[in-house]
C-alpha positions, -999 to 999 in steps of 0.1 A, spaced: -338 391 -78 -364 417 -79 -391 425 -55 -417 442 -76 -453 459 -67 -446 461 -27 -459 480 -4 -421 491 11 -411 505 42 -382 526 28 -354 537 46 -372 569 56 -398 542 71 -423 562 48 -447 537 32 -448 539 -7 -448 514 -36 -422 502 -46 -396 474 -61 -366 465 -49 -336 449 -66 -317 426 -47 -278 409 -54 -254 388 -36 -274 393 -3 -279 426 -6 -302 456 -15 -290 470 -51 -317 495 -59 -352 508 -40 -372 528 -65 -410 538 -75 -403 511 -104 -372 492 -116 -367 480 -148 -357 440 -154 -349 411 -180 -368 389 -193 -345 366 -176 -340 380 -141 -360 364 -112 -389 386 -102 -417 384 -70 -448 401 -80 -453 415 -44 -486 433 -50 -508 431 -20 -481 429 5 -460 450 24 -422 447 32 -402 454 66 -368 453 72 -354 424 92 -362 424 130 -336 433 149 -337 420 188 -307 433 205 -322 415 244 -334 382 238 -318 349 263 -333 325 243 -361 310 225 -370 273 213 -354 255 244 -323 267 242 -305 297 265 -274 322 253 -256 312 291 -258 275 283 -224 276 261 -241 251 235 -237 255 202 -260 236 185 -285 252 208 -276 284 194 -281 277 162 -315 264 169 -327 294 189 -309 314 150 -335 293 136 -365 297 152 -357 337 155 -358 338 118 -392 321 113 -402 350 136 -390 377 113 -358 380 135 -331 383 114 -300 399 132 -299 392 174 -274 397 204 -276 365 222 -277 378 258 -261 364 290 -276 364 326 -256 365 361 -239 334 360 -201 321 371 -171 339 352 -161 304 340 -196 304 326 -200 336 310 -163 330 289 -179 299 273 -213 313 264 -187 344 252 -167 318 233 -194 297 219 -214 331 208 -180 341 189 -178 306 174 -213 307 158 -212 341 141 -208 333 104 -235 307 107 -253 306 73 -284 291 95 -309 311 108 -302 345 124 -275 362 124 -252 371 152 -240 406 157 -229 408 187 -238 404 225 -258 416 246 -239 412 285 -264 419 308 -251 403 339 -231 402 364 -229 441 375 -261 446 387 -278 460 420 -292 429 440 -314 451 455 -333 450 415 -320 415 411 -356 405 391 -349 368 376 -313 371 381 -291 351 404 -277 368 432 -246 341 438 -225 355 411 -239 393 414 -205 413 410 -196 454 419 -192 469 381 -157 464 376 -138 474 345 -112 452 348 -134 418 344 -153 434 320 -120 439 296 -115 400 299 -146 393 290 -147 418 260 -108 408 250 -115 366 252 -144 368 228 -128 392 204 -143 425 210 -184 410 199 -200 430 231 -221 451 218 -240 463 252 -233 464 289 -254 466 315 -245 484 348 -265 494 379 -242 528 385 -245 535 419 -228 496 426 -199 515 405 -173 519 439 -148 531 418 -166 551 395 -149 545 363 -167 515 346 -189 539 324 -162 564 311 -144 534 302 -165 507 288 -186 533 272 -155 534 245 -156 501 237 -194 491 239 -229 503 243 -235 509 283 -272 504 294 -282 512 325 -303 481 341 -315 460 377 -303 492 395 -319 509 426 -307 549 418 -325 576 416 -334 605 388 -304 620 405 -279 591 399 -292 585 368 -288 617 353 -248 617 366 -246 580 346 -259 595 314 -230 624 318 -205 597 321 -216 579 288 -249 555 295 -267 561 266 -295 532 268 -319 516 297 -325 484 298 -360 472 298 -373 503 307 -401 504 337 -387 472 349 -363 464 377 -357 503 378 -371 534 398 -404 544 383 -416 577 373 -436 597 399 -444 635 404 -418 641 433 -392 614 426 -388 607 386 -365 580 391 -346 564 364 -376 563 344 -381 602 344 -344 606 337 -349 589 310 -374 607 292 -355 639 299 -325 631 282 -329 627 246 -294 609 246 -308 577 261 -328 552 239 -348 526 263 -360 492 257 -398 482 259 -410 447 260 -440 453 243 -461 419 254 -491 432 272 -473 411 305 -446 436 312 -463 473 308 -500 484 303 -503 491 266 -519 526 276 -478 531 292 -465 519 258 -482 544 237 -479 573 261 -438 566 261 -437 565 224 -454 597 222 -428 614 245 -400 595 231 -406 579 194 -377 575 178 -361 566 215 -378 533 216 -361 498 213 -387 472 213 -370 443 228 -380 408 235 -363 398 264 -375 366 256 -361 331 275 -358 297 268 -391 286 271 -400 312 237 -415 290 211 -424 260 237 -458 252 245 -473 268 276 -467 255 309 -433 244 303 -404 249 324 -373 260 323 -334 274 335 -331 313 333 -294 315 347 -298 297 380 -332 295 380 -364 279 375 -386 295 354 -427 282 344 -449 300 317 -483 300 324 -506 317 299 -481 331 281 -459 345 315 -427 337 327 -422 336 365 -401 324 397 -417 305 423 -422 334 438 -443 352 407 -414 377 398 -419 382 365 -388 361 346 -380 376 312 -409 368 287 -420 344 264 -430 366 233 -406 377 198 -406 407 179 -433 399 153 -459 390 183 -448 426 193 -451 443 165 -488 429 161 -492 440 196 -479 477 192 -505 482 158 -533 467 176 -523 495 208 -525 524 184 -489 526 177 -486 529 138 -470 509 116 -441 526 106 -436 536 138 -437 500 156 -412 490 129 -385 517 133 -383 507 170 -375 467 161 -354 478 128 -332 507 127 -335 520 163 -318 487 176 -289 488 151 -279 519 161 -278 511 199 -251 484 185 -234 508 159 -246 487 129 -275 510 114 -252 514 79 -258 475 74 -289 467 93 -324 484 100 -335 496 71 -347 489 36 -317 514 17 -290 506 -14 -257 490 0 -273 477 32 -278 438 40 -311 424 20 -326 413 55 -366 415 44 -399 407 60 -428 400 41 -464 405 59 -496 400 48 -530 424 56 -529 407 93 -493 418 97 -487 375 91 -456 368 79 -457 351 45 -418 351 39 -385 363 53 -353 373 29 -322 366 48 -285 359 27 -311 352 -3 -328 329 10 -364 325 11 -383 313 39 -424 311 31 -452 297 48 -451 265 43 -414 264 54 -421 278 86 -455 262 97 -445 226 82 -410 224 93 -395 219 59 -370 246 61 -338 219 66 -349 199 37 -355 231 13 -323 243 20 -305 208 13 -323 204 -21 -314 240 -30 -285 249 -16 -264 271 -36 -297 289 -54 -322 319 -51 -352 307 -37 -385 322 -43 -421 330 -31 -442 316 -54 -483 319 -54 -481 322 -18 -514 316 -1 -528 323 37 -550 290 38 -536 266 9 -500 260 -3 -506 250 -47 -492 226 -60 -471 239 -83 -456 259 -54 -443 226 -37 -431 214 -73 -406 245 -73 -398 237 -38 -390 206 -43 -359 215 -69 -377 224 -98 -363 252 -118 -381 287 -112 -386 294 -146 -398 261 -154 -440 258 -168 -452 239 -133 -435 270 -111 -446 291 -140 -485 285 -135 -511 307 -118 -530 295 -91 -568 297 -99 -578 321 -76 -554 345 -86 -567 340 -118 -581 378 -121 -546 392 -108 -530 415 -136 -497 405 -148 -467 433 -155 -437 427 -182 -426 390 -189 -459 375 -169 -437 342 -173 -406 355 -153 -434 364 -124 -438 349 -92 -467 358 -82 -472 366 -43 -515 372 -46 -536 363 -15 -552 330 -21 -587 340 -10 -622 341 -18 -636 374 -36 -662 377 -2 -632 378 15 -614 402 -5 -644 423 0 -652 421 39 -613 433 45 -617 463 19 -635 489 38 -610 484 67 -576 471 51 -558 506 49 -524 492 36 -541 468 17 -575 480 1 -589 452 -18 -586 452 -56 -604 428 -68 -639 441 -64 
């Protein structure tokens, strides 16, 4: 498959054209212009820009489902609804919840790893049980634990070594050895915890390397007592996560920490079960009851409980704050693989490395997401069809063809519906991309043209800089 015209993200997260080559799920070739056969399956991409695949290393859960429930099937569906978000590698992440509960939601994780639906599994993210109760936020204080290395070794031995992160409030450490030791096996973060700049700093030296949520359930930064947060920004060892949802941090914080800290930023989503559901439902986070009004999470008691948001919301979010593009991107992409040792496969658009792809439109919309080579578009994702596209072409390379913000053509749907891509009715040209130009073999092209009006075309050009309007 080939991925031609594109505005690409490359994997110095410079934005050039470009086309991509793309074979057995992964990324072949990434050059100014690639040459093809007449028979080779090619996406005219003009107009559009391409991402890597979101990364979310923090996320509970998302479509009604929770990583602590132990339920598979609800797993997969929280995989599912990631993707359609431009999610498309996660740690499902625990809470503070009973040992016997955390080995099955460790066990379950493991079993749904090489899942062809949805997502995919790396890892997981362990965020409870060794916490400070005195920074408990949303989490239960019943099953609150002392960091112990011990119990941490049988959970990271029964699921097969898939912890990826750790989270640890350090001073709680009694015995002072969790970090030098778990830090060889894992990712430790340092999260919920009531130290000081002082006691930070001495964590990092041990091996922390990474705050959780950064801001939240933590020392803040002030001009006699930097806290956790100020030990963070001086050590250029430690990444930190932001929840980037307009809830969680004043978006004038967000852009002054990525100033100080750019390529230290892991945009997070820290998202719950009640992601995806309509607002003012309610919902279990670990041992309690969470409702979402107006797009926020909370206790009974207001504490703010996780979030509601994903990635893409985010990354829309970040761009409207000021945070450019490229910038917003590297923190969701390439800076989260590498807190979870993965950044050779994931996180970037490079040869050799998994063909995980986001397609967004001039509004930063997703039109399609390339995950194992297969192609989720619009119409899969706002009708619901994905299940039934997947049945009818399972075992082929799946397309975006004529792809349109505010109509889905016909012949689209024909080639959806398990008609040959190189057949005339998947072959045709929608009539409003009527005045689009055509490259080599126009026949072999699908094209990926904005289905809107020339007026329209025009009121975006003076302001669309990725996108400047062509047409007129």
């Amino acid at each position: 498959m080939f991925l031609i015209n594109a505005n690409v993200l490359d994997g110095k997260f410079c934005l050039r054209k470009a086309d991509i080559e793309i074979e057995d799920g992964k990324i072949v070739r990434l050059e100014d212009s690639l040459p093809y056969k007449e028979e080779d399956l090619v996406v005219d991409c003009a107009g559009y820009t391409i991402v890597p695949g979101f990364v979310d290393v923090h996320v509970h859960g998302g479509a009604g489902a929770d990583s602590s429930d132990g339920d598979a099937e609800g797993l997969r569906n929280m995989a599912k609804f990631l993707l359609t978000k431009g999610v498309t590698s996660f740690c499902p992440t625990t809470m503070t919840v009973s040992d016997a509960e955390i080995l099955k939601a460790l066990e379950t994780i493991r079993s749904c790893m090489d899942d062809k639906e949805g997502a995919k599994i790396v890892g997981v993210n362990l965020e409870g049980p060794f916490i400070s109760p005195k920074k408990k936020g949303a989490q239960g204080d019943e099953f609150i634990q002392a960091p112990d290395y011990d119990v941490f070794k049988k959970y990271y031995d029964s699921c097969g070594g898939i912890i990826k992160l750790v989270d640890i409030a350090p001073e709680c450490d009694v015995r002072g050895d969790f970090v030098e030791k778990a830090s060889k096996l894992c990712t430790v973060s340092i999260a919920h915890t009531a130290t000081d700049y002082d006691g930070a700093v001495d964590a990092f030296k041990k091996g922390v390397t990474h705050a959780t949520h950064l801001y939240n359930a933590m020392s803040g930064l002030a001009h006699r007592a930097p806290g956790v947060v100020g030990a963070v920004f001086d050590n250029e060892n430690v990444c930190g996560e932001l929840i980037c949802d307009g809830i969680h941090i004043h978006p004038a914080v967000v852009r002054t920490t990525f100033k100080l800290m750019p390529e230290r930023v892991c945009v997070i989503s820290d998202a719950m079960r009640l992601s995806g559901v309509e607002d003012g439902g309610q919902g279990m986070l670990g041992v309690n009851m969470v409702t979402v009004k107006d797009g926020k999470a909370t206790l009974p008691d207001g504490t703010i409980a996780g979030s509601v948001t994903n990635l893409h919301a985010e990354l829309k979010n970040l761009v409207s704050w000021g945070i450019p593009l490229e910038t917003a991107v590297r923190a969701m992409t390439l800076t989260p693989a590498k807190e979870i040792g993965m950044e050779n496969e994931i996180g970037s658009l490079a040869p050799g490395k998994r063909a995980d792809l986001v397609v967004l439109d001039e509004n930063l919309e997703i039109v399609a997401v390339y995950h194992l080579c297969f192609c989720l578009c619009r119409a899969a994702l706002t009708a619901g069809h994905e299940d039934r596209i997947r049945e009818e072409q399972k075992g082929k390379k799946i397309c975006i063809a004529q792809i349109a913000e505010e109509s889905y053509p016909k012949t689209a749907r024909r080639a959806f519906a398990g008609g040959s891509p190189h057949s005339p009715s998947s072959r045709r040209t929608h009539s409003r991309c009527s005045r689009s130009k055509t490259t080599a073999h126009p026949r072999r092209i699908f094209r990926c043209r904005r289905s809107i009006t020339r007026s329209r075309r025009c009121n975006t050009r003076c302001s669309d800089r990725l996108h400047p309007c062509t047409v007129c």
